[in-house]
C-alpha positions as CSV (number, residue, x, y, z in Angstrom):
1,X,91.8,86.5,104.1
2,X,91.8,90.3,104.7
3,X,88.8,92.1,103.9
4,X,88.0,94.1,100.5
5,X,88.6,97.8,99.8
6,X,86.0,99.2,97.5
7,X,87.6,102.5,95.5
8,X,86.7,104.5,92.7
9,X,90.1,103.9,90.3
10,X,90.6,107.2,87.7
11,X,91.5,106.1,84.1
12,X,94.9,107.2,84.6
13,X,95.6,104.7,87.5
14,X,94.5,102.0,85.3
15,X,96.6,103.0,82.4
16,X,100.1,102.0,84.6
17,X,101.8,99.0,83.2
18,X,103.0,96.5,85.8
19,X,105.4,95.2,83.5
20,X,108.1,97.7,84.1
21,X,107.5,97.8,88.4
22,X,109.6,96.6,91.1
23,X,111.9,97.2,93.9
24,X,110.3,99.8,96.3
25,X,107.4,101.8,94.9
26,X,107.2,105.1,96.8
27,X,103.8,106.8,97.0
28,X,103.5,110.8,97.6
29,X,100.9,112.8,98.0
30,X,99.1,116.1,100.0
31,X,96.0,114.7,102.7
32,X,93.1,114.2,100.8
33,X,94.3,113.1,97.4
34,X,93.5,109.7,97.3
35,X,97.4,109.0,98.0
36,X,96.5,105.7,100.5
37,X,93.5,104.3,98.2
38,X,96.1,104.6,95.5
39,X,98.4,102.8,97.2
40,X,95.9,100.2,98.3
41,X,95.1,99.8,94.5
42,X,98.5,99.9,93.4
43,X,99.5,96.8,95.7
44,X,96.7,94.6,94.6
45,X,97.2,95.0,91.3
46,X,101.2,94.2,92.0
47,X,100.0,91.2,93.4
48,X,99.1,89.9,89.6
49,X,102.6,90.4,88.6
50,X,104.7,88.9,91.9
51,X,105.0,86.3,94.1
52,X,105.2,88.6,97.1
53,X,104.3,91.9,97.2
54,X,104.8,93.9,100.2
55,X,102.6,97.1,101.9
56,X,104.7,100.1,103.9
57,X,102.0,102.2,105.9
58,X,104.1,105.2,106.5
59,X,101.3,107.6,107.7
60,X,102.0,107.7,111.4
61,X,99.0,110.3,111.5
62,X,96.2,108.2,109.9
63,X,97.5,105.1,109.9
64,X,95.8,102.3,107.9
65,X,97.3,99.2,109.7
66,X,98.6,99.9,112.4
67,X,98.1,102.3,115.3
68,X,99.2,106.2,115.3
69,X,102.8,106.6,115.8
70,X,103.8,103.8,114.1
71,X,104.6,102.6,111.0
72,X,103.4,99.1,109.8
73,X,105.1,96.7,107.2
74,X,102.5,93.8,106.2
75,X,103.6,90.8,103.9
76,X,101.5,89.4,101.9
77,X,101.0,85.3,100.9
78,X,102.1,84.2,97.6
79,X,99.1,84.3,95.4
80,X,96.7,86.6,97.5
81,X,95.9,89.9,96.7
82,X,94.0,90.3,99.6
83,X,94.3,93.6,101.5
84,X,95.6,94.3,104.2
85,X,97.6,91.7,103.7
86,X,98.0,88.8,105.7
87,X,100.9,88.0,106.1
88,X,103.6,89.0,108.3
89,X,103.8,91.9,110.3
90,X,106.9,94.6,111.6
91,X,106.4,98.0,113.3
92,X,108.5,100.9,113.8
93,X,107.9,103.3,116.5
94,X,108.0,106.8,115.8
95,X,106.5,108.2,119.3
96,X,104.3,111.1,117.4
97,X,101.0,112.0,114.9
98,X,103.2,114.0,112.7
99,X,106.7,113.7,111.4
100,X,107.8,117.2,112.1
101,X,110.8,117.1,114.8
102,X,110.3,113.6,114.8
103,X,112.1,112.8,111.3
104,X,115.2,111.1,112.2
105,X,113.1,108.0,113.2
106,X,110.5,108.5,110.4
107,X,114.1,107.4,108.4
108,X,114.7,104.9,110.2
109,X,111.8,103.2,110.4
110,X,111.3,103.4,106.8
111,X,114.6,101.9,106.2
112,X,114.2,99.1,108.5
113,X,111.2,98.1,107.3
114,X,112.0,98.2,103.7
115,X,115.1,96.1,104.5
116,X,112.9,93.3,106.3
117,X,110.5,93.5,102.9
118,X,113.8,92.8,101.2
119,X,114.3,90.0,103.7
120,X,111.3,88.7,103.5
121,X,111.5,88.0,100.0
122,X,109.1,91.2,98.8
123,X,109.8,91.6,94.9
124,X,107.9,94.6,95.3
125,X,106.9,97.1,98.0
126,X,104.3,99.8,98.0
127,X,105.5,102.5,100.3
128,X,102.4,105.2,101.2
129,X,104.0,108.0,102.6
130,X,102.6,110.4,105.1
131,X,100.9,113.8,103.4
132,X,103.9,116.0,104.9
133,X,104.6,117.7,101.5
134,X,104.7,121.1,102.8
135,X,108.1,122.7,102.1
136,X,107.5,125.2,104.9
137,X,107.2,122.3,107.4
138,X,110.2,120.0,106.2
139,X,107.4,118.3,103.9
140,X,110.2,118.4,101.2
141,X,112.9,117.3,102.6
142,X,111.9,114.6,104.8
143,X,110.5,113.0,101.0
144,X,113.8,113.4,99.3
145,X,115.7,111.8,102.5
146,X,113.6,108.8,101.7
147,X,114.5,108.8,98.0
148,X,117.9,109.4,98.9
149,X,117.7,106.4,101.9
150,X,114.6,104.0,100.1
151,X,116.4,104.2,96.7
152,X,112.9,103.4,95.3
153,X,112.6,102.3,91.8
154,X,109.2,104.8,91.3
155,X,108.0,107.8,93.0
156,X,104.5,107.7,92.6
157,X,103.3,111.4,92.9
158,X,99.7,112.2,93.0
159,X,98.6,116.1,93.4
160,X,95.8,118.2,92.4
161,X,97.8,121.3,91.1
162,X,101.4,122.3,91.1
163,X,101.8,121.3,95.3
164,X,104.6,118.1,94.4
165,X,106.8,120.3,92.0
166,X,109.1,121.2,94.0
167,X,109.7,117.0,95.0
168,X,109.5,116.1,91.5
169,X,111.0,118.4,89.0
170,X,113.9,117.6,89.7
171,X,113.5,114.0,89.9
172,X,112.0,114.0,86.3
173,X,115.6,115.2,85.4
174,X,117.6,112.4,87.8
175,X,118.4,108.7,86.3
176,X,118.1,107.7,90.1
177,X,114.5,106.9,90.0
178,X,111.4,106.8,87.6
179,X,108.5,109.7,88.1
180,X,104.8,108.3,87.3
181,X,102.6,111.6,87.3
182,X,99.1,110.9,88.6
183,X,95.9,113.3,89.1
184,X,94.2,113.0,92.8
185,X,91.2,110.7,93.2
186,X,87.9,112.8,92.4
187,X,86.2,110.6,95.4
188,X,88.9,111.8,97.9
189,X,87.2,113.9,100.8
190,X,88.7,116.4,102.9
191,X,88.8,115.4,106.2
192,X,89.2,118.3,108.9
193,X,91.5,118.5,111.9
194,X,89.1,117.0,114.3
195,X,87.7,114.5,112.1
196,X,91.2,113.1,111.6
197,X,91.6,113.2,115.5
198,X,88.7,111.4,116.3
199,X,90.4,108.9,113.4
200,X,93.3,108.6,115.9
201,X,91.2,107.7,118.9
202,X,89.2,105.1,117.5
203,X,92.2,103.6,116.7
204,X,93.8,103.9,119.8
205,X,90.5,102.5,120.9
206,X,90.6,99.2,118.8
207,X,95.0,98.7,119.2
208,X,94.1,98.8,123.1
209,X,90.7,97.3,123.1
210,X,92.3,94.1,125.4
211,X,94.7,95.9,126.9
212,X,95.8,95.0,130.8
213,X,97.7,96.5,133.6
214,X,101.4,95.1,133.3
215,X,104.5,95.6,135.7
216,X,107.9,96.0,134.4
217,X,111.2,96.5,136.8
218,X,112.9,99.2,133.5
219,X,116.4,99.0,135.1
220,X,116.6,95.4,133.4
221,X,115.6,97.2,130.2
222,X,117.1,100.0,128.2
223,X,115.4,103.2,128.3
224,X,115.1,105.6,125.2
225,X,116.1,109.0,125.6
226,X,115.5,108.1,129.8
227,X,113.0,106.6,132.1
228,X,110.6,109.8,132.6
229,X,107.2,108.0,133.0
230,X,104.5,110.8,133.2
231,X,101.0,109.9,133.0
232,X,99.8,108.6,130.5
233,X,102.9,108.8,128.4
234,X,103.0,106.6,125.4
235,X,105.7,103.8,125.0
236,X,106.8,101.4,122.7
237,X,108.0,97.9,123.7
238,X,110.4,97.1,121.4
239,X,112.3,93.7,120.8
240,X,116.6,93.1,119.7
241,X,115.7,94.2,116.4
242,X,114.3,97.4,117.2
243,X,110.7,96.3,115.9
244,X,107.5,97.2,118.2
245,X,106.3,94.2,120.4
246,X,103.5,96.6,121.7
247,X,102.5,99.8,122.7
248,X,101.8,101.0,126.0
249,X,100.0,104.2,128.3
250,X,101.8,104.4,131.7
251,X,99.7,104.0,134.3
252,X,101.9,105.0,137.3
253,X,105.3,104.7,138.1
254,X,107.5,103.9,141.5
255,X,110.8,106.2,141.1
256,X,111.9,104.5,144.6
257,X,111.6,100.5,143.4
258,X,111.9,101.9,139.5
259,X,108.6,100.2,138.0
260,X,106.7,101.3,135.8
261,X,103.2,99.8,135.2
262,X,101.9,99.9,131.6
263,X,98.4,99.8,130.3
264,X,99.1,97.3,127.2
265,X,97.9,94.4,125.0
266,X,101.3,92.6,126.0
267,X,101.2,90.3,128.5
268,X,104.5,89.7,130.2
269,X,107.9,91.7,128.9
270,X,109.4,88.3,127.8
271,X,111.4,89.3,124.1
272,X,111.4,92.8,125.3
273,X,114.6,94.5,124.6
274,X,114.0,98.2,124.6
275,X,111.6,100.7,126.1
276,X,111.0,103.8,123.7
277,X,109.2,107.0,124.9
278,X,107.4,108.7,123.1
279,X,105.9,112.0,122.8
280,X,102.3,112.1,123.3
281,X,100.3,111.5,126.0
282,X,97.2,109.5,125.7
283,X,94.4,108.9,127.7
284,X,93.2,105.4,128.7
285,X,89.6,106.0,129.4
286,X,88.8,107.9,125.5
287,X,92.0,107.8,123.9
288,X,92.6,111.0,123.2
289,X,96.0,112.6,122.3
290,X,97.8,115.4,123.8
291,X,101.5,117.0,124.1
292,X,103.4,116.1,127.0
């Protein structure tokens, strides 16, 4: 069983009716809102109404079940509202903390893991969304790509003043999709730049707590873009399907023999179909992020 979330739930969160929800449930929101605790609550209260009920983490920044620069689908069991879940899991790779320049794979992940919810037999899915909402940064259209892509049946928005408009007026008008209109979480802190970095290295921490040195030959693999292994670079091992077997850090690399060795939790490249780059480089020793 996955552990317990305790959260403060406003009235207005309670006042949804399950009834009407299905399909793909997508969850918006600015940092600090309460948008993830929402859509923790949100999924465990689907789990009353379905069989299976599926959770999307979409916040490659401060990612709640998986580590940074991914995206993590969990499954849950028939019958358990448990979260996380525990069932099944799939992982996209986006190869960044933040979706800006990087939001061509944000869409694709988020499609294919939606699709493998689909698969998997998920009557419902509870999408949280990273807090790019900013229309200045592409916040605005990244989200209505995913409406556009996702197709969801609700759009969840959750904001403290007028910051969604812009993403919701005009859904309110469209027949594509359902708006539900929720005030931000009154326990929701505001967590500074390096409070949400030190976030990202404790979970780089944990992901590569048994991590080991591992050997791989890359001209038997295919390389995305290309095989420029810097120091420290972060990688995704990815299998036919295009869904992360593990990360990695690269430890060193012989251009001459091309190997590259990888510090990583996997233990041999069996299933490995693709090696993605990424582009951050982390370090092994605190786990600290930085540009390439």
């Amino acid at each position: 069983m996955g552990r317990s979330v305790r959260i403060e739930i406003p009235p207005a969160w309670e006042r949804i009716t399950l009834s009407a929800l299905s399909g793909t449930l997508l969850v918006v929101g600015a940092p600090d809102t309460g948008k993830s605790t929402f859509a923790c609550y949100l999924y465990r209260r689907l789990c009353t109404a379905h069989e299976r009920v599926a959770f999307v983490d979409g916040d490659v920044g401060q990612a709640t079940l998986g580590p940074p620069t991914t995206m993590t689908l969990a499954l849950g069991r028939p019958g358990d509202d448990a979260f996380p879940p525990t069932g099944a899991r799939f992982r996209a790779f986006v190869g960044d903390v933040s979706p800006r320049g990087h939001m061509l794979p944000m869409l694709v992940g988020a499609h294919k893991l939606v699709e493998r919810a689909r698969h998997e037999g998920a009557t419902a899915i509870v999408f949280d969304t990273t807090g790019l909402v900013d229309q200045a940064h592409g916040g605005g259209a990244l989200k209505r790509a995913k409406v556009d892509l996702l197709r969801p049946s609700v759009v969840a928005g959750i904001q403290r003043e007028v910051e969604l408009e812009h993403l919701l007026v005009p859904l309110r008008r469209s027949r594509r999709t359902r708006v539900i209109d929720l005030p931000s979480s009154r326990a929701a802190e505001r967590r500074e730049v390096p409070v949400r970095r030190d976030h990202r290295a404790s979970c780089f921490g944990r992901y590569f707590r048994d991590a080991r040195l591992l050997e791989i030959a890359w001209q038997r693999l295919a390389v995305f873009p290309a095989p420029v292994f810097s120091p420290h670079r972060l990688v995704a091992l990815e299998d036919i399907e295009g869904f992360v077997l593990a990360l990695g850090i690269v430890a060193s690399a012989d251009l001459a023999h091309k190997v590259v060795t990888l510090y990583t939790p996997l233990s041999s490249i069996a299933g490995v179909d693709i090696i993605r780059l990424g582009d951050l480089a982390v370090d092994p020793r605190t786990f600290r992020e930085s540009r390439r």
